[in-house]
C-alpha positions in Angstrom: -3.2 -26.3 -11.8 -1.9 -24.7 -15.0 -1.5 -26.7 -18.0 1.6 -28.6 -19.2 3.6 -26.3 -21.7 7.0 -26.7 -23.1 9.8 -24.8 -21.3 10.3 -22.4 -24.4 6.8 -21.6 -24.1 7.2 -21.1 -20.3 10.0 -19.2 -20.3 8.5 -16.1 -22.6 5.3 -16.2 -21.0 4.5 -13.4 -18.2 4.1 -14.2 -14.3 0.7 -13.9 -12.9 1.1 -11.9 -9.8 -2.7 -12.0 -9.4 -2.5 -15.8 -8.4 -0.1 -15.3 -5.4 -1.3 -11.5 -4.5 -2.5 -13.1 -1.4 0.2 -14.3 0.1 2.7 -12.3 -1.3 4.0 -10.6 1.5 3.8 -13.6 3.9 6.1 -15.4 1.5 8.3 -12.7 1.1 8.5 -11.1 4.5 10.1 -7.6 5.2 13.2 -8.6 7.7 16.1 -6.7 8.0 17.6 -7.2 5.2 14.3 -5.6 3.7 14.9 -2.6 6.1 18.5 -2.2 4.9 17.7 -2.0 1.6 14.9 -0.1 1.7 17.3 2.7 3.8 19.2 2.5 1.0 16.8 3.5 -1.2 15.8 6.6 0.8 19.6 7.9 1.4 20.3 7.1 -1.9 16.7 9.1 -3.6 16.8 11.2 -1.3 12.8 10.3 -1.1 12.3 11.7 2.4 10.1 14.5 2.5 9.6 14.6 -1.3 6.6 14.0 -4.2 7.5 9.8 -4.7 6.4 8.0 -7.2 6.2 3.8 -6.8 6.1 2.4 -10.2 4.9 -1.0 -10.0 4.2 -0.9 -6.5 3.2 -4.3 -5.7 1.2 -4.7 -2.5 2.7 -1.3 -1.5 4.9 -2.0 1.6 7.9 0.2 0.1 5.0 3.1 -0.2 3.4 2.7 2.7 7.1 2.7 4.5 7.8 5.7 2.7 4.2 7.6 3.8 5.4 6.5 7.3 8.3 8.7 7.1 7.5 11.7 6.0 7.0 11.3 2.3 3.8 12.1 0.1 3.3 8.8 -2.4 1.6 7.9 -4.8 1.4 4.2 -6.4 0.9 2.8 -9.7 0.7 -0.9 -10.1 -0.7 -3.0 -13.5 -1.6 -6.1 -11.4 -5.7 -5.6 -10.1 -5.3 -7.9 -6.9 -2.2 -6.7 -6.0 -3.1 -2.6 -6.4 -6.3 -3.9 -4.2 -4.2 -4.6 -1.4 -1.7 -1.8 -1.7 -5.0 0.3 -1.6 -5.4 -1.0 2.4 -2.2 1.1 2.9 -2.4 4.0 0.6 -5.2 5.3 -0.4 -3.0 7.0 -3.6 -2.7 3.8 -5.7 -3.8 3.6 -9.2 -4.5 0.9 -11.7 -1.6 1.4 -14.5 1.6 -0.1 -16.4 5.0 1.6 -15.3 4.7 2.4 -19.6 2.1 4.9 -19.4 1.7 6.5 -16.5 -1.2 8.3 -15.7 0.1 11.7 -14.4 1.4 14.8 -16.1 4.9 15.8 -16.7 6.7 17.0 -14.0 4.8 16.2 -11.4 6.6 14.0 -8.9 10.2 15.2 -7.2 11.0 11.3 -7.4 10.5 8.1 -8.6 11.0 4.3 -7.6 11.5 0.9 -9.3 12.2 -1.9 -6.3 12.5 -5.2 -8.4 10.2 -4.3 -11.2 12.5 -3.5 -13.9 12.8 -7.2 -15.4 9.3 -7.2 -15.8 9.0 -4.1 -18.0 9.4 -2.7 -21.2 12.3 -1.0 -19.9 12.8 1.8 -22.7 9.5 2.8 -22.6 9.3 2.6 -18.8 12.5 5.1 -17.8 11.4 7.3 -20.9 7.6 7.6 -18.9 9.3 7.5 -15.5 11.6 10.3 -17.1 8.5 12.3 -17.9 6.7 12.6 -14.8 9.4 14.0 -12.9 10.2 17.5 -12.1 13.4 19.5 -13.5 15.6 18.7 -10.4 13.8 15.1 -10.2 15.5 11.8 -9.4 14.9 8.0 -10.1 16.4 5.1 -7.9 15.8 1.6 -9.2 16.6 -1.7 -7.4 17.1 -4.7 -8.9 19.4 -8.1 -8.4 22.5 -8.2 -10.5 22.7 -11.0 -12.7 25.5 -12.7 -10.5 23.0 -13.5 -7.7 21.7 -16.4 -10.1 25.1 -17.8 -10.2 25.0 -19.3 -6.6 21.3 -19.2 -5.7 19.9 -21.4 -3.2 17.1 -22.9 -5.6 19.0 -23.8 -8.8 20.3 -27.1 -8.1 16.3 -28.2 -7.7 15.6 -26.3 -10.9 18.6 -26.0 -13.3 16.5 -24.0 -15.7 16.2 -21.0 -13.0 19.1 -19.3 -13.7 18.5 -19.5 -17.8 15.1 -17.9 -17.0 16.6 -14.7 -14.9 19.4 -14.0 -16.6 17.1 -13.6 -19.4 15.4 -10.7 -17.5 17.8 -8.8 -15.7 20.4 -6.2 -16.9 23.6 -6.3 -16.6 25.1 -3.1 -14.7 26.8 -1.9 -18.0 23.0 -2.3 -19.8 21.1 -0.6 -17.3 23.5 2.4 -17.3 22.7 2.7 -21.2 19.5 2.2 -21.0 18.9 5.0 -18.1 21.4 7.4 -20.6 19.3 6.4 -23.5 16.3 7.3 -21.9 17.3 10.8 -20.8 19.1 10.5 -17.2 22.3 11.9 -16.3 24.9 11.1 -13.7 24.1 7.7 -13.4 24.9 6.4 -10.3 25.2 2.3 -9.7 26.1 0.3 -5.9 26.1 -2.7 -5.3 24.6 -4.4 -2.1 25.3 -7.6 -1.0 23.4 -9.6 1.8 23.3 -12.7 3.8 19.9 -14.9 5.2 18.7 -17.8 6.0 16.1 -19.5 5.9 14.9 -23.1 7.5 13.3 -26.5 5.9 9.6 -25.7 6.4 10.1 -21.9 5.1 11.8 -22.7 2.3 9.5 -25.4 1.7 6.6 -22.8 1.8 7.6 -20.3 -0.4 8.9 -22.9 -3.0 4.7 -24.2 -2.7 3.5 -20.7 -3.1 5.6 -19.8 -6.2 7.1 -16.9 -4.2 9.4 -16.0 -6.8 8.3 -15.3 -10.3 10.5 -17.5 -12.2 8.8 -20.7 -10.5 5.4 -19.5 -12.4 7.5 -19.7 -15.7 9.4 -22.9 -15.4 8.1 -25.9 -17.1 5.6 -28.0 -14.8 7.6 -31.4 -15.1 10.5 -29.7 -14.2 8.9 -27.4 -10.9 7.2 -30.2 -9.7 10.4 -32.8 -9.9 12.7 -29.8 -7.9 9.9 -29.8 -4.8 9.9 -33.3 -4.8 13.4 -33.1 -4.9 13.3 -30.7 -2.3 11.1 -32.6 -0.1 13.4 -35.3 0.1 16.8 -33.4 0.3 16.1 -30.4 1.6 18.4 -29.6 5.1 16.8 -27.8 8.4 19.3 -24.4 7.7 20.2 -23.1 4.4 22.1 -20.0 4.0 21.8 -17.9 0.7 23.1 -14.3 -0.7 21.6 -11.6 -2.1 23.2 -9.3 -4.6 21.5 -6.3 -5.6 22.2 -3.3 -7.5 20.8 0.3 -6.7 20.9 2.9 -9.4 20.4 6.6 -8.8 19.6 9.1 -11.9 19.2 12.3 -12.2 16.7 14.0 -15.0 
């Protein structure tokens, strides 16, 4: 268990995605609205049949789906356990942060950021993801827009949740400057919203396997009063939304 820390201390500190590698993707399953999103992603990149990179690639479902179709990928991903297991996919993945990649300019007709971008340097990353692609190249990033914390499912267990996300995440206008800033042009920003569900024992399980990175960064008083919480209060059905926003650049 990790040690008690204050929740100023939590809150800057970095997720460990090494301690829930293994059961990342059974937490976080790919259902449809996974699918529709990741569709998205390809009419919006334009990925199919191109030279992708995956920049912070995780356990590499979005790469692997990608190879599946057509495209030739290659993965970078900073996280040891995790590149392990995107390696059982794709055999293309190397060990690197999205801020120094480990290719040569040029190289790659596109490149992809799927809910990575609150983790990074972002600067430094779009300048490096900037670098590697070719002439006519083309980045597409996904990430949440900061109004899905206003309603989310999980905040009345752990008021500090929202604090902790909206801390990470651009706002549209922010991520449009920074993507200018770093060299992109015709920056193009949608917005997709979704609806799920999800039932008691789910919910329950992915709340126990930290399945979202915030939980890692909340104080330990207060994670451990929201499951008990949780435990006790917690209905059979609960609905939630997801809001996400999609940018396309061009280099």
């Amino acid at each position: 268990m990790r040690s008690r820390r204050s929740r100023s201390e939590t809150s800057s500190s970095t997720p460990d995605f090494g301690k829930v590698a293994a059961t990342y993707d059974e937490l976080r399953p790919t259902d449809e609205n996974w699918w529709e999103l990741f569709e998205l992603l390809v009419r919006e990149g334009d990925l199919l049949g191109r030279r992708v990179l995956d920049i912070g690639c995780g356990t590499g479902r979005v790469a692997a789906a990608l190879g599946d179709r057509g495209a030739r990928v290659w993965g970078v991903e900073p996280e040891p356990r995790m590149a392990d297991l995107a390696r059982k996919r794709l055999s293309t993945v190397k060990i690197a942060p999205a801020e120094k990649l480990p290719f040569k300019a040029g190289w790659f007709d596109r490149a992809l950021l799927v809910l990575v971008i609150h983790l990074l340097d972002r600067p430094r990353a779009f300048a490096e993801a900037r670098r590697v692609l070719a002439p006519d190249g083309r980045l597409v990033v996904a990430t949440f827009d900061p109004a899905h914390f206003e309603r989310y499912w999980l905040n009345r267990f752990f008021p500090s949740l929202e604090a902790i996300d909206r801390s990470r995440f651009p706002e549209p206008p922010e991520l449009r400057r920074q993507l200018e800033e770093a060299g992109f042009a015709a920056v193009r920003l949608m917005r997709l919203s979704q609806r799920s569900s999800i039932d008691r024992e789910g919910a329950l399980e992915r709340v126990r396997g930290r399945f979202i990175s915030p939980l890692q960064l909340l104080d330990e008083d207060e994670y451990q009063h929201g499951l008990r919480r949780m435990e006790q209060e917690l209905p059979d059905e609960n609905e939630y939304a997801l809001e996400w926003i999609v940018a396309a650049a061009d280099k």
